[in-house]
N, C-alpha and C positions, 0 to 999 in steps of 0.2 A: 150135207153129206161131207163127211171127213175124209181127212187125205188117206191111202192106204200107204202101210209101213212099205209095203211091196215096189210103189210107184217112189218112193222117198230115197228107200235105198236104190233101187235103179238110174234115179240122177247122180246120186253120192258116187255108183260104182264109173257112173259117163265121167266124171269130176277127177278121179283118180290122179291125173296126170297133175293135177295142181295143187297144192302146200296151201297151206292154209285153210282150206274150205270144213267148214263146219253147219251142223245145221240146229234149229232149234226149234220145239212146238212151242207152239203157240195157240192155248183154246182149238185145240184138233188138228189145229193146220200147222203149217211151219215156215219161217224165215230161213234162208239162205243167208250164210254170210262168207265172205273172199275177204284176207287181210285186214279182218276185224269188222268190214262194211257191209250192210244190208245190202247184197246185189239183186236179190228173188226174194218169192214167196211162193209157194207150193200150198196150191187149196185147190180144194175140188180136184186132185187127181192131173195138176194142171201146173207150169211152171209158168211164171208173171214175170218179168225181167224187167226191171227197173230199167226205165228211157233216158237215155242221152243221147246230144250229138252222133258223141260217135257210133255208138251203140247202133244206132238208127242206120247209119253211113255203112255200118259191117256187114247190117242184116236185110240192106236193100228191101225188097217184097216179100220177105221170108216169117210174114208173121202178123198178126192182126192187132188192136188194140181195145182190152179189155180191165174190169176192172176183179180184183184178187174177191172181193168182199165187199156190201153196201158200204159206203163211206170213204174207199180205199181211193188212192189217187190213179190215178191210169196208166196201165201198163202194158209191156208188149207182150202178146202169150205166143208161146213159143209152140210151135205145131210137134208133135210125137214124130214126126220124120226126121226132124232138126235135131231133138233131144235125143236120136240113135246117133247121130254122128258127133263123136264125142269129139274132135278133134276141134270142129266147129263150135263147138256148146263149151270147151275152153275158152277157144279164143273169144268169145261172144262176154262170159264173164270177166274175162282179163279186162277185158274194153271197159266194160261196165264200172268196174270196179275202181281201174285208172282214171274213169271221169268223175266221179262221185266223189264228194268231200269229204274230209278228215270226219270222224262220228265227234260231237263233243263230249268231252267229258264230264261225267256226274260229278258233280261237290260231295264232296263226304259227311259234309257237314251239316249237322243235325237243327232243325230250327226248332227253337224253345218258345 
């Protein structure tokens, strides 16, 4: 089941307060990205938050651990009560975002 455009933009409009946040599909579903970095993914109608430290330390019991998609690594899925309080579901990517590492960058270069 694929993500709805509806449930997509309803996290984008919770996100408002924060620069940078962009989103991207991906084979129906879609990637979250804060400050250029993968912080979420959005499938199944459903926000996945990439785990960290501190990630974890902000969100106390506020959340289970599930996987986005077969093969996906494990993440926290954020309950529909969480993602109405947008002020929280900032701070919760800033976190996220802050402990996650630089993306590398692709070579441009072509192999012959």
């Amino acid at each position: 089941m694929a993500t709805k455009q509806v449930t997509v933009d309803y996290i984008l409009d919770q996100l408002l307060s924060l620069e940078n946040v962009r989103i991207r599909k991906m084979f129906g579903e879609y990637a979250l990205y804060y400050e250029g970095k993968v912080v979420a993914l959005i499938c199944n109608d459903r926000l996945y938050v990439k785990i960290t430290e501190q990630g974890k330390k902000f969100i106390s019991d506020c959340y289970c651990e599930g996987h986005a998609y077969k093969g996906a690594r494990v993440s926290m899925v954020i309950d529909e009560d969480k993602i109405d309080d947008s002020d929280w579901l900032c701070k919760l990517i800033s976190v996220t975002a802050a402990n996650l590492p630089v993306p590398k960058m692709k070579s441009n270069k072509k192999k012959i």
